[in-house]
Every structure is written in C-alpha cells, then in structure tokens.
TIDOPA-404530 format. One record per residue (C-alpha): residue number from 0; x, y negated, z. Coordinates in Angstrom, 1 decimal. Last residue first. Layout:
   seq        X        Y        Z
   NUM        X        Y        Z
...
END
This chain:
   seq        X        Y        Z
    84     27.2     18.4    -37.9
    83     27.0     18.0    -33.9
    82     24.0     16.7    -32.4
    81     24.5     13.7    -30.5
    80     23.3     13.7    -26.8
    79     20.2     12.3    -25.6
    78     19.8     10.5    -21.9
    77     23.2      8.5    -21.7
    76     24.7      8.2    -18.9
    75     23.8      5.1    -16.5
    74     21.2      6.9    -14.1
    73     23.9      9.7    -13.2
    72     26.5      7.0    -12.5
    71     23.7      5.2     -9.7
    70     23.2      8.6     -8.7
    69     27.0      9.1     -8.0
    68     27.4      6.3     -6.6
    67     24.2      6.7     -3.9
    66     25.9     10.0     -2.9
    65     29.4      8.4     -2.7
    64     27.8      5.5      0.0
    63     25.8      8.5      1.5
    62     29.0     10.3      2.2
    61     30.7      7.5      3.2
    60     28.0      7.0      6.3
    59     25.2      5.1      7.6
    58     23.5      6.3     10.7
    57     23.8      2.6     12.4
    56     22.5      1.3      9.2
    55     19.5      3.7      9.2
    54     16.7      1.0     10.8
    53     19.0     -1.9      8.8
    52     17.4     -0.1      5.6
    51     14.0      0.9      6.5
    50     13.6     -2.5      7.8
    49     13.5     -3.2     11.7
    48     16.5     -5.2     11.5
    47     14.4     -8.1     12.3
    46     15.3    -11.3     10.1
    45     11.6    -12.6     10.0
    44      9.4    -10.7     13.3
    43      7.9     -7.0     13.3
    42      6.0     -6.9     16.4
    41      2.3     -5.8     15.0
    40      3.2     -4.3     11.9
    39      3.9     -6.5      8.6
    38      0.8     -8.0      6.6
    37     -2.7     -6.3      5.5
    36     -3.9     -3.5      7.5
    35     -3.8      0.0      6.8
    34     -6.6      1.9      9.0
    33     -4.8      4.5     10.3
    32     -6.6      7.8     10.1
    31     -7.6     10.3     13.2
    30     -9.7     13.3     12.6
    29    -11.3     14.1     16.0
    28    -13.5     17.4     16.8
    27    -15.9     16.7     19.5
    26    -16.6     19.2     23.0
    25    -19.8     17.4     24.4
    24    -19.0     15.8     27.9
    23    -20.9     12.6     27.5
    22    -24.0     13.1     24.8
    21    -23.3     12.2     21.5
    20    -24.7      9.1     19.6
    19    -21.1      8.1     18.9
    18    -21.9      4.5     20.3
    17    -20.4      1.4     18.3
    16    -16.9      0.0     17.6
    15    -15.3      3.0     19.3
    14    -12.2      2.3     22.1
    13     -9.5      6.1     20.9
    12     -7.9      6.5     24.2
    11     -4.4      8.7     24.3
    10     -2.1      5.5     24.3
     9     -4.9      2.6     23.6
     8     -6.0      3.5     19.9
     7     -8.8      1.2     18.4
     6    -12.1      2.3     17.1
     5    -14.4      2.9     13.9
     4    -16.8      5.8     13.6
     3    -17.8      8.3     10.6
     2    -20.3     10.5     11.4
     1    -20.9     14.2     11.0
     0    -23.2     16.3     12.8
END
C-alpha cells in the first residue's frame, strides 16, 4: 500500500494530518521530504549572521580570499584567442 501523508516533525515523531489507515505496530517504510515553505526559517531574525556568508566568516581564510581572486581574474580574460596569420 502506498499513501502519501502530511505531518510535522517533533525530534524523532513524525504528528500526521490524518490517520495512516494501518494498524498500530505494523513495520512502515518512511520517506521523509521537507515541505519548503515560503519566507526565512523559523528563528532566522533581520541582521542575523545566520547567512551562508557570516555562517563561514569565522572559517574565513587568505587562502579562500586568493582563491576567490583568482576566479574573479579567470572570469575577466578573454574567452577566444586571436588566430595567428
């Protein structure tokens, strides 16, 4: 049997909207998908560091600075090259 439920996750309990229609104890298989929902994530306030950026500026180094310059050359150079006559 196959049926497609909706709940909410509290730590390892899955709360369905409706009954599964299966009898208590039965062994289920569970495929779990986040259901994307529109605005930031819960906790997630205006001038949080909790940005992919100021989450990694404590692990920020040099070497990423000369990576990202060296990309940022790389993008500038010229794609074709000029056949010689």
């Amino acid at each position: 049997m196959v049926k497609i439920l909706r709940g909410v996750v509290h730590g390892r309990t899955i709360e369905l909207d409706a009954e599964p229609g299966i009898e208590d104890g039965r062994t289920v298989e569970v495929i779990v998908r986040s259901k994307t929902l529109p605005g930031p994530p819960p906790g997630w306030r205006p001038g949080s560091t909790e940005t992919a950026a100021g989450m990694m500026a404590e692990h920020w180094t040099e070497d990423d600075d000369r990576i990202l310059e060296e990309i940022e050359r790389e993008r500038h150079r010229p794609s074709t090259r000029e056949i010689p006559e």
